[in-house]
ZAMARGU-4260 file (C-alpha; in steps of 0.2 Angstrom, whole numbers, plus 5000, padded with zeros to 4 digits):
<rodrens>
0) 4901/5123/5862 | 4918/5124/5857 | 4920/5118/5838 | 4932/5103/5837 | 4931/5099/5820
5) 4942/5110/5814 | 4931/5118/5800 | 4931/5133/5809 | 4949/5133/5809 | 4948/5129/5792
10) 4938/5142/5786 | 4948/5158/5794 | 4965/5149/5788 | 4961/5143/5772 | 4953/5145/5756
15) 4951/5142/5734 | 4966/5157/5734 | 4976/5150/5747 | 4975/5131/5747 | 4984/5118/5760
20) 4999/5110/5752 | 5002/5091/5754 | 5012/5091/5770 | 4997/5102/5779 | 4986/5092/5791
25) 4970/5103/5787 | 4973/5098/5768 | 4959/5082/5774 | 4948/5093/5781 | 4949/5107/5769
30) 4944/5093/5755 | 4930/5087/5766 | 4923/5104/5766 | 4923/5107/5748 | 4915/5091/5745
35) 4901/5093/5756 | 4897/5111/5749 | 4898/5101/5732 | 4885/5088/5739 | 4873/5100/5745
40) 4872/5112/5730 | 4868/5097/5718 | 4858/5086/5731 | 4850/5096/5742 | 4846/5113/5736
45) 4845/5108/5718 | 4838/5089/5720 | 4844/5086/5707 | 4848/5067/5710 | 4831/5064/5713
50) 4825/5074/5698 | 4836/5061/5690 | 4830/5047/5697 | 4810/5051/5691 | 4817/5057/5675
55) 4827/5039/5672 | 4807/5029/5680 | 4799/5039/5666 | 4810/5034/5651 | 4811/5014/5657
60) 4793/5015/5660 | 4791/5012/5679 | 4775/5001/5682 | 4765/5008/5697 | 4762/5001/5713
65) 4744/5010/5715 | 4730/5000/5716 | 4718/5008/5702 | 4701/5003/5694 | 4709/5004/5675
70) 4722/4991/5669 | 4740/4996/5671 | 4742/4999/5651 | 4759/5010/5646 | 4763/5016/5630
75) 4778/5024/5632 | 4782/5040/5622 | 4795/5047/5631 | 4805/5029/5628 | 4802/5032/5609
80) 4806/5049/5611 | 4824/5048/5619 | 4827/5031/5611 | 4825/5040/5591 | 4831/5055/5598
85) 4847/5047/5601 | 4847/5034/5586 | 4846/5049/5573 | 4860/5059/5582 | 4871/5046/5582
90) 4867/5035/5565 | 4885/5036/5556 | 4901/5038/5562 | 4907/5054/5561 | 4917/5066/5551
95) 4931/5075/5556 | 4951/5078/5553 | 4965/5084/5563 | 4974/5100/5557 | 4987/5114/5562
100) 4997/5130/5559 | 5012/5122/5564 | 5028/5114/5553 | 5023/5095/5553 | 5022/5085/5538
105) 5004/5081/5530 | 5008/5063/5532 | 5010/5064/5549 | 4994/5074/5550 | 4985/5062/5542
110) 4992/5048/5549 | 4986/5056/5566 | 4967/5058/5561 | 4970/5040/5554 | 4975/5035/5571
115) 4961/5042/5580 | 4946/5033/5566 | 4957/5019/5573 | 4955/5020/5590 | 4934/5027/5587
120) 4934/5008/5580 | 4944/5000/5590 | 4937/5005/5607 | 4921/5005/5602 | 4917/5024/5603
125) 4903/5025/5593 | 4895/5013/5603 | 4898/5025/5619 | 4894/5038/5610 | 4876/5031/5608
130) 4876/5028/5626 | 4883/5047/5630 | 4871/5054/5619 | 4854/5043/5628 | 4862/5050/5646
135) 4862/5067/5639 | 4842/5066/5632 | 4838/5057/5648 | 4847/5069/5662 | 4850/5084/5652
140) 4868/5081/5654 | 4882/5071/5650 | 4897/5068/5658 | 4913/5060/5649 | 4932/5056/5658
145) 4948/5054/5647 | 4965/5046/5654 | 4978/5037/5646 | 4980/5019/5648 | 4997/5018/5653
150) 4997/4997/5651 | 4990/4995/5635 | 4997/5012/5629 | 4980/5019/5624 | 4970/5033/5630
155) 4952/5031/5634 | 4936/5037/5634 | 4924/5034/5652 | 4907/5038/5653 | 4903/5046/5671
160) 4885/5043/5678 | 4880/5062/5681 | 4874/5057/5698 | 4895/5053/5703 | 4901/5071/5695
165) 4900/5086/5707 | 4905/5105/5702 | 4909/5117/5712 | 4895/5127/5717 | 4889/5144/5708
170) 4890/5143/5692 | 4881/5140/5674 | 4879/5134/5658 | 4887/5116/5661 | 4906/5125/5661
175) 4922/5118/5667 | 4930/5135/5671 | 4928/5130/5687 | 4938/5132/5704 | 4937/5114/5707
180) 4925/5100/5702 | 4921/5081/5713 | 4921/5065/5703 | 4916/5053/5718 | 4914/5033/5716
185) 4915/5017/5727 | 4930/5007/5728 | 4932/4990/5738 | 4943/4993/5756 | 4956/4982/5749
190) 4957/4992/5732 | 4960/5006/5743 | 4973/5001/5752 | 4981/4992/5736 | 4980/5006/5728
195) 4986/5021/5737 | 4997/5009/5748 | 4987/5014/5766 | 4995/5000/5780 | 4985/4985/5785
200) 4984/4993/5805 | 4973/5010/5796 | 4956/5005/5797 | 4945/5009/5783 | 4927/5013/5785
205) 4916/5005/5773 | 4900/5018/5770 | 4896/5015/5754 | 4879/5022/5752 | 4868/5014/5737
210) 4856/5031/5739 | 4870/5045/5737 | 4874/5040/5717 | 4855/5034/5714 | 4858/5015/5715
215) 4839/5013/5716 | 4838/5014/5697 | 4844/4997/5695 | 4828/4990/5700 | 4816/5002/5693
220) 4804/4991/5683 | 4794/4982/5697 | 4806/4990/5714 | 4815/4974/5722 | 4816/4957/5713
225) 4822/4941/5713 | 4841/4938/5705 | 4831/4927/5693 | 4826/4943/5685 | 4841/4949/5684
230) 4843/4944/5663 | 4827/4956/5663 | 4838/4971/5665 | 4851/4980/5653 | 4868/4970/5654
235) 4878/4985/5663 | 4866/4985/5678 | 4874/4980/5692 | 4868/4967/5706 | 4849/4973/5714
240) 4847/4978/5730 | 4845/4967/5744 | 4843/4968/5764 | 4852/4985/5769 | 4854/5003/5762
245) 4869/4998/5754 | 4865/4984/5744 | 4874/4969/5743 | 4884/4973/5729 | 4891/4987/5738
250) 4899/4977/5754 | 4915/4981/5760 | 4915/4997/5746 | 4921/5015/5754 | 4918/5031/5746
255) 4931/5039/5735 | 4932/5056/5731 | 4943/5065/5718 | 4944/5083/5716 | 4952/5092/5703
260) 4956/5108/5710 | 4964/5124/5701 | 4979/5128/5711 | 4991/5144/5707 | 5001/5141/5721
265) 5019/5147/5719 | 5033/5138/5727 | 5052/5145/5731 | 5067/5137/5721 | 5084/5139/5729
270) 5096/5143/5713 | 5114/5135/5717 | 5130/5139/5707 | 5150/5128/5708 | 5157/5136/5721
275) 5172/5135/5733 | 5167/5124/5748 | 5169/5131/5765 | 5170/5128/5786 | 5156/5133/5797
280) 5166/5147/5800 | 5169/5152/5781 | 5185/5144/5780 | 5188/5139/5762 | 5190/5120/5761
285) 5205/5110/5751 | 5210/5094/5747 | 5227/5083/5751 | 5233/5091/5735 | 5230/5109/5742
290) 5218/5110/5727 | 5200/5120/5733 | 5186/5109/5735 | 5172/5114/5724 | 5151/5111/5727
295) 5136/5119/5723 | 5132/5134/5733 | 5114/5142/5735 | 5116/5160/5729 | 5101/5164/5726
300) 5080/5160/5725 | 5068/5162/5709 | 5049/5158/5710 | 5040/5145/5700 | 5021/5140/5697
305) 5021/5123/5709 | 5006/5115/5698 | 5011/5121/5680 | 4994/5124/5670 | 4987/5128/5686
310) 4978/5107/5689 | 4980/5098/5703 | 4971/5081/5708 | 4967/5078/5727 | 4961/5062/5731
315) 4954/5059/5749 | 4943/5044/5756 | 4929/5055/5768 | 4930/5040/5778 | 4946/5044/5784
320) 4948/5062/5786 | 4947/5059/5806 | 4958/5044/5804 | 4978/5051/5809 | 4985/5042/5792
325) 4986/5058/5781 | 4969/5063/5787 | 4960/5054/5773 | 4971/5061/5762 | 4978/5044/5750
330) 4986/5054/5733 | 4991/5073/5728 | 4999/5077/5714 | 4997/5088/5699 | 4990/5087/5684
335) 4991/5067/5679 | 4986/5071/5659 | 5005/5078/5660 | 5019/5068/5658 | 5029/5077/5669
340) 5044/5065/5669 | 5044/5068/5650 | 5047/5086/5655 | 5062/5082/5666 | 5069/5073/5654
345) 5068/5089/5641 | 5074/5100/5655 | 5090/5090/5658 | 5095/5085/5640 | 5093/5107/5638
350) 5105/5108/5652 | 5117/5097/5646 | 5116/5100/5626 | 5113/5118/5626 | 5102/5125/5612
355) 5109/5127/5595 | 5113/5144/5587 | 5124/5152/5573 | 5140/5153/5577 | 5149/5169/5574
360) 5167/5176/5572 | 5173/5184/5588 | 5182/5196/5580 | 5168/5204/5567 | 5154/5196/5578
365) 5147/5189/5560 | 5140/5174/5558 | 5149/5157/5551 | 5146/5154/5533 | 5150/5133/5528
370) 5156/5136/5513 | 5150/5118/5506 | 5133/5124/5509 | 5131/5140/5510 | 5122/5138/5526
375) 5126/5146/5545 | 5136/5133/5557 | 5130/5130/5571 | 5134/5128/5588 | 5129/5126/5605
380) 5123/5139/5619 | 5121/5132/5636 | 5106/5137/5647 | 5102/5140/5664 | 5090/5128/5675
385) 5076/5141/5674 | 5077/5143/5656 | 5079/5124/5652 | 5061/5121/5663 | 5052/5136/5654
390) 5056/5128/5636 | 5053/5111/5642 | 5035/5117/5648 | 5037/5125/5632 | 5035/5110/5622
395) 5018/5104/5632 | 5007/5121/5633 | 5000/5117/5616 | 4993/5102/5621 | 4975/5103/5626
400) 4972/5095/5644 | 4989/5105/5651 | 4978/5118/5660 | 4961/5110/5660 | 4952/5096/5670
405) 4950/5080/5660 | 4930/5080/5657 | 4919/5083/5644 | 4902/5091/5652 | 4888/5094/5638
410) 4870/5097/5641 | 4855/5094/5631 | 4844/5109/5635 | 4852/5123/5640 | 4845/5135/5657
415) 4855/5147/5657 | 4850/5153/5675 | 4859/5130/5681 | 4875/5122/5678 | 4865/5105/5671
420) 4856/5106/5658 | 4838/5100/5657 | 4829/5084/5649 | 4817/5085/5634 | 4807/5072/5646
425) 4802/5089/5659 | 4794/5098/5643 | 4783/5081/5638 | 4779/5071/5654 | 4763/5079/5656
430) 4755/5077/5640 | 4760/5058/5638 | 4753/5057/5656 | 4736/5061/5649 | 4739/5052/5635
435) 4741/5035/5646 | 4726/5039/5656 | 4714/5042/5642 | 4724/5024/5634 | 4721/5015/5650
440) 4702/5020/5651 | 4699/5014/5633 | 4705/4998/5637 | 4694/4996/5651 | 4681/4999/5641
445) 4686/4988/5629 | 4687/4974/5642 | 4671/4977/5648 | 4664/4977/5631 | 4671/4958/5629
450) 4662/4951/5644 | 4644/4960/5640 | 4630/4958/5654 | 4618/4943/5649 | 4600/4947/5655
455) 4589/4930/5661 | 4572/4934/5666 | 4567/4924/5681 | 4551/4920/5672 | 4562/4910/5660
460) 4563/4892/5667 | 4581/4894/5665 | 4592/4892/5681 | 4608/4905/5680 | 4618/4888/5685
465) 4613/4882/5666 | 4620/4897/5658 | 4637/4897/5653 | 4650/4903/5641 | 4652/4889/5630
470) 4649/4893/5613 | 4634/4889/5604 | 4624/4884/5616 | 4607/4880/5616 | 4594/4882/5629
475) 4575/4878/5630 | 4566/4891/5638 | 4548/4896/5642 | 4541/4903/5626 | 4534/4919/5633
480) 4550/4924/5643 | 4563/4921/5628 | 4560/4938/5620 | 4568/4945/5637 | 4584/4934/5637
485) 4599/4940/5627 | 4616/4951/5629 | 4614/4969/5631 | 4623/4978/5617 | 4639/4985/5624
490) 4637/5005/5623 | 4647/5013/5608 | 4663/5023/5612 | 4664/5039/5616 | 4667/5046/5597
495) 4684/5054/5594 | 4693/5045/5609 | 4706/5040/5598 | 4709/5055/5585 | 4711/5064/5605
500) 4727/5054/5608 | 4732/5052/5592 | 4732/5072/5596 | 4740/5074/5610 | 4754/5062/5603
505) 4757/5072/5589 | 4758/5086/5600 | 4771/5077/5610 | 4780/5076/5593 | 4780/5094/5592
510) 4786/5099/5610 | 4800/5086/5607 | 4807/5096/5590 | 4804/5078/5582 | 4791/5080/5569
515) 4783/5067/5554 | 4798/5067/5542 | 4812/5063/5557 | 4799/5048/5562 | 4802/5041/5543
520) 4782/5044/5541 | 4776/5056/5526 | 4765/5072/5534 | 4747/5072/5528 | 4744/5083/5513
525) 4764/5081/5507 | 4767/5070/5492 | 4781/5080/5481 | 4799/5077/5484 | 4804/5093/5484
530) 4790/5097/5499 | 4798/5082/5509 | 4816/5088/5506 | 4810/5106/5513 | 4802/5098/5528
535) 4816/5089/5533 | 4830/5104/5532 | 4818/5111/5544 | 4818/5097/5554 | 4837/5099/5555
540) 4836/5116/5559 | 4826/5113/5574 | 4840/5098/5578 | 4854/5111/5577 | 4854/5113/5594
545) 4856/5094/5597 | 4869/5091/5584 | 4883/5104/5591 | 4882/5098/5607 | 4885/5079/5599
550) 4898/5089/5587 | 4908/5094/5606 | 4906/5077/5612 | 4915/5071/5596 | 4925/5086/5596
555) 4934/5084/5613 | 4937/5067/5612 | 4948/5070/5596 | 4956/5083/5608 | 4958/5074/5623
560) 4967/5057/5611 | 4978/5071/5604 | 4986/5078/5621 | 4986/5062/5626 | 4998/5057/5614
565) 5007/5070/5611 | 5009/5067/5633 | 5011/5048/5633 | 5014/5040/5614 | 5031/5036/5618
570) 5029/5021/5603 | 5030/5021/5586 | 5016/5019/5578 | 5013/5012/5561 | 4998/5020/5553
575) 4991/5018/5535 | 4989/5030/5526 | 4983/5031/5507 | 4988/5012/5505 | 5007/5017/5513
580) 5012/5015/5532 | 5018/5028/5540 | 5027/5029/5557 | 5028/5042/5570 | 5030/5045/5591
585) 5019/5053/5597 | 5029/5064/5610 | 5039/5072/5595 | 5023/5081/5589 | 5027/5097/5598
590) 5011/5108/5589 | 4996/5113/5592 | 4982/5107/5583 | 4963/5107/5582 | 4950/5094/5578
595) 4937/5101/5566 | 4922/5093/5565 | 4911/5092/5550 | 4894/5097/5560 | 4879/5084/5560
600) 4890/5072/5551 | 4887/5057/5566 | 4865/5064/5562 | 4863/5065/5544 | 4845/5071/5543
605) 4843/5077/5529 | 4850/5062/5520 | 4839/5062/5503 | 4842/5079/5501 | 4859/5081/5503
610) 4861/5063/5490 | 4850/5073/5477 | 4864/5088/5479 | 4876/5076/5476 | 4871/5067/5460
615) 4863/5085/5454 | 4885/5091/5456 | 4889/5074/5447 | 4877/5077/5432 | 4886/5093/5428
620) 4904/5089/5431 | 4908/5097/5447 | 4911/5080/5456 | 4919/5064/5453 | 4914/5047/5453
625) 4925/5043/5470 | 4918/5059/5477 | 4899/5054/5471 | 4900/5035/5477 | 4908/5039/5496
630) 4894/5052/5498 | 4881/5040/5492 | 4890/5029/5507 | 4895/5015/5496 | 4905/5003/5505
635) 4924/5004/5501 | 4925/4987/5493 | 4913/4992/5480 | 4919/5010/5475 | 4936/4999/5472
640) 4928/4988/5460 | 4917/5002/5454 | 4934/5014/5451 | 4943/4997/5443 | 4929/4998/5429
645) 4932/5013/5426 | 4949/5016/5424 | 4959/5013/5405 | 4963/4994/5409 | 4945/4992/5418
650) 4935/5000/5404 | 4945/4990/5389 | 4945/4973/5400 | 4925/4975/5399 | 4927/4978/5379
655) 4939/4963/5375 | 4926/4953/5386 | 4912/4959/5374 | 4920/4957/5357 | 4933/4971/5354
660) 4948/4963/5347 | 4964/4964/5358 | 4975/4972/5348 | 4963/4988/5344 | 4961/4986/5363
665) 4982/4989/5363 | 4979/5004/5350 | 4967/5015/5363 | 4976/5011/5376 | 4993/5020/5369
670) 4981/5034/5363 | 4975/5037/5380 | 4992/5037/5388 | 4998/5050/5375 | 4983/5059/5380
675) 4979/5058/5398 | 4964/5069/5396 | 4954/5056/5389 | 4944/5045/5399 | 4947/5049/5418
680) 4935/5047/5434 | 4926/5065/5432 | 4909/5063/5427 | 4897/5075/5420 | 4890/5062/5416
685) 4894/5066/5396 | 4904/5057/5386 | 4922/5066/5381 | 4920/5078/5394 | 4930/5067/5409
690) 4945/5073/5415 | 4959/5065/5429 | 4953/5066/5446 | 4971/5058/5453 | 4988/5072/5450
695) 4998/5069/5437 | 5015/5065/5440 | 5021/5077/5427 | 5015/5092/5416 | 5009/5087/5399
700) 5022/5087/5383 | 5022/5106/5378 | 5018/5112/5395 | 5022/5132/5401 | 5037/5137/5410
705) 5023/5141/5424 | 5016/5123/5424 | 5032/5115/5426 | 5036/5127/5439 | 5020/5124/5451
710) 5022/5106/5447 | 5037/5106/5454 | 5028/5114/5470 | 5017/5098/5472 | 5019/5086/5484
715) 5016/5068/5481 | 5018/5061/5494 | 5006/5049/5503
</rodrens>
């Protein structure tokens, strides 16, 4: 049978090296075919949705349809499991500052890292960082979007299900070097049309399909029920299920597909040049005034990368690929994270500005010397049209999302042999399995043992209707048969039941890497402080793992809010920093710069040891008080009032309020400010041994040449 879906076509004309531009009508189908090879990797071959789905039943705790002669009694270990799991790698917001190589100001630096703790608070990241981190223990993967807010001039941080992120097939260890990755969801037909402005006469197919991103879940405790339940389930569960496949929360919604596809296409550019104008028959034109009529003339071609940074976003409706609008095709463009027209705008102000240079004398070709300053003049070199672009590209290389695809993908357990990681739930499931069974046997038996079998001899003169469970109640039986009537003792149980599942929960502990001392519980046997401490570095040690891929998660967001303001922060922004507001835009930042992350700073494990550390560092003058009290995690209020005390006006303000007459009061204080040495926020711990922990604004009377000259090297600023 002759193939008339053009796939066939599709496949001998086109491929990931040679992809349909945006005019071409196989660009639908071409899309449609990558999508569905992305579908069936992760779907079918893999399961992995529905590995998913039994994953997310066992870590809410699905109650069983089964009939079953044991009571349905769950304690669930795997919830307690994931739910610490994430609680200690998240506890406290995390450390980490902005840096570069690159000629910006330090206040601009740090009026940059400041913005970005403003935005973690602001938008709430921590809080979305729990909820990443749960996803990440529960699937074995998390999946996070950035994109820039262009109405309320922020970026943002989205947390993708993993069941609506699809990655090209073939590959490992969760990484976006990838030809092309899906990020599919469900849009109402009239957001679609809004949207991508299709015309009211092009239908669209509503197929929404609550199966294909694992809808189910939203009913997983009990299956279907009543809207009445619905304040039982987690506030960001959408509306159940109801009737049809497609829920009723899902009417009237169509599939949307977005694939971000690397693209190094290469397109021809005409180059043109002022010329004389000419006839059809290359007669040169003139005007009335027999002057020669001048345009620009094509005289030549130059090739240029059409996607620059190689990223290109196709977004297609599969409902409409058969459909002769666009053939499903609704948007096409290039890399979105990229504010192209801020590019243009470079380009052009290059073309019409030139670029500065030295100017020299035409006779000796040496350069001009202003004799005011002593410094070269400058003037201005103009630039051709292909050399204007490549600085203006220039200018936005360094920025992280300009040749990457705008997800974060981290997994939990790494398989090195899968693209998704895997879920300490696979490695535990088992054991808390038995562990439920052996539970759900003991209470039986300890409901049997409330409701014991009461003997009454048919010699007794006692009718069974007269027997009842009323307390203290009295019967008058024959004599002779009394000695027969009476409960019989409930038989003991089996000895050792319960150390058994204690067992198998502590070995639960141990496959999950989450021993005693990360539970807040002391081990058997461990009493000294200095045994605990050791116990929980190893802890830590076995959470490494864990905490570098939290330390990416925090890591590329940092990233990601940097490009995208360096791309899009077309405001001033006024930052605090160190008490004082500083102002910057964040397009002018033309650098590159990194995010470092203090690792396991959001998962501070071994908390008690670390605070020993600190004091021990304090006690012998190697850290000051400010230092002490902000890793001792005083709140900022109190270190304040805490540093108040202890600086000159603080500490004699305390003594006055004792007793210490004011004008002895005055006397110190002149001695202190003629010897700034004395007194000071260092603290050994030892009186007469503090020293200044803020910079002097000046060497000391009497200083070296040397002192004065590296003084004079210090910046203040800030």
């Amino acid at each position: 049978m002759e193939e008339t879906s053009g796939i066939a076509d599709i496949i001998s004309k086109f491929n990931l090296d040679n992809i349909p531009d945006e005019n071409n009508e196989w660009l639908g189908k071409f899309c449609q075919k990558l999508w569905q090879d992305a579908l069936h990797e992760k779907v079918q071959r893999l399961s992995m949705h529905q590995r998913w789905i039994d994953l997310h039943e066992k870590f809410r705790g699905r109650k069983s349809s089964k009939k079953s002669a044991f009571p349905h009694i769950s304690a669930n270990y795997i919830f307690k499991t994931i739910y610490s799991f994430t609680a200690i790698l998240t506890e406290k917001y995390p450390k980490a500052e902005v840096q570069t190589n690159d000629n910006i100001p330090p206040e601009i630096v740090r009026a940059l890292n400041e913005d970005i703790k403003t935005t973690w608070q602001e938008e709430e990241l921590q809080e979305l960082l729990f909820s990443s981190v749960q996803n990440m223990n529960i699937y074995g993967t998390t999946v996070e979007k950035f994109i820039f807010d262009v109405e309320k001039n922020i970026s943002r941080v989205i947390l993708r299900d993993v069941f609506q992120f699809f990655p090209a097939p073939g590959y490992t260890r969760g990484t976006l070097e990838l030809p092309y990755c899906c990020d599919a969801y469900f849009l109402h037909t009239w957001k679609i049309r809004d949207k991508f402005e299709i015309p009211e006469n092009i239908h669209i197919p509503a197929d929404a399909n609550e199966q294909l991103f694992g809808k189910q879940r939203e009913t997983v405790r009990g299956g279907e029920v009543k809207y009445t339940a619905l304040s039982n389930l987690p506030s960001n569960y959408a509306e159940t299920s109801s009737g049809d496949s497609r829920g009723r929360g899902l009417h009237n919604q169509a599939l949307v597909v977005e694939i971000w596809i690397r693209d190094k296409a290469i397109e021809t550019i005409p180059i043109f040049q002022q010329g004389q104008a000419t006839y059809n028959d290359g007669t040169p034109v003139f005007d009335d005034n027999n002057r020669p009529v001048m345009q620009k003339i094509k005289v030549d071609e130059r090739q240029r990368e059409k996607y620059p940074g190689g990223v290109r976003k196709i977004t297609f409706v599969p409902g409409m690929v058969t459909s002769t609008w666009n053939h499903g095709v609704v948007d096409d463009r290039g890399n979105p994270n990229i504010n192209w027209e801020l590019v243009n705008v470079r380009k052009q102000v290059l073309l019409e500005t030139g670029i500065p240079v030295p100017a020299s004398d035409p006779n000796t070709g040496q350069p001009i010397i202003d004799p005011n300053t002593g410094q070269p003049i400058m003037t201005s070199m103009p630039v051709d049209e292909e050399k204007a672009e490549s600085m203006a590209l220039d200018t936005i290389k360094n920025t992280w999302l300009f040749s990457r695809f705008p997800f974060s993908v981290v997994p939990s357990m790494v398989d090195t042999s899968q693209w998704w990681g895997f879920s300490i739930i696979e490695q535990i499931e088992e054991l808390v399995g038995a562990a439920e069974s052996v539970l759900q046997k003991y209470f039986a038996f300890l409901q049997r043992c409330m409701f014991p079998i009461f003997i009454n001899p048919i010699e007794s003169g006692v009718p069974n209707s007269a027997i009842t469970n009323a307390p203290g109640l009295i019967l008058n039986p024959i004599l002779a048969a009394a000695a027969g009537m009476g409960y019989i003792n409930p038989p003991v149980p089996p000895q050792g039941l319960l150390d058994f599942i204690q067992f198998i929960y502590f070995q639960v502990d141990m496959l999950s890497l989450s021993p005693e001392v990360t539970q807040g519980r002391r081990p058997k046997g461990v009493s000294a402080a200095s045994a605990m401490i050791a116990l929980m570095d190893k802890a830590a040690t076995l959470f490494q793992p864990q905490i570098w891929a939290v330390d990416k998660i925090i890591r590329n967001r940092g990233r990601a809010h940097i490009s995208m303001v360096q791309n899009f922060g077309t405001e001033s922004k006024p930052i605090r920093v160190d008490k004082e507001y500083v102002r910057f835009i964040g397009i002018n930042l033309q650098a590159a710069f990194k995010y470092v992350v203090e690792s396991g700073s959001s998962a501070p494990i071994t908390k008690q040891g670390r605070r020993t550390q600190f004091i021990e560092l304090f006690r012998v003058g190697a850290m000051d008080v400010h230092s002490l009290l902000e890793q001792l995690e005083i709140p900022a209020i109190v270190i304040e009032r805490v540093l108040e005390a202890f600086s000159v006006p603080g500490a004699l303000k305390i003594l006055i309020n004792a007793g210490l007459p004011q004008e002895v009061a005055q006397q110190v204080y002149a001695l202190v400010l003629q010897n700034p040495g004395i007194g000071g926020q260092s603290g050994a711990g030892k009186p007469g041994e503090g020293t200044q922990t803020t910079q002097p604004t000046g060497p000391n009377p009497g200083a070296s040449e040397s002192a004065k000259g590296l003084y004079k090297q210090m910046s203040t600023q800030g």
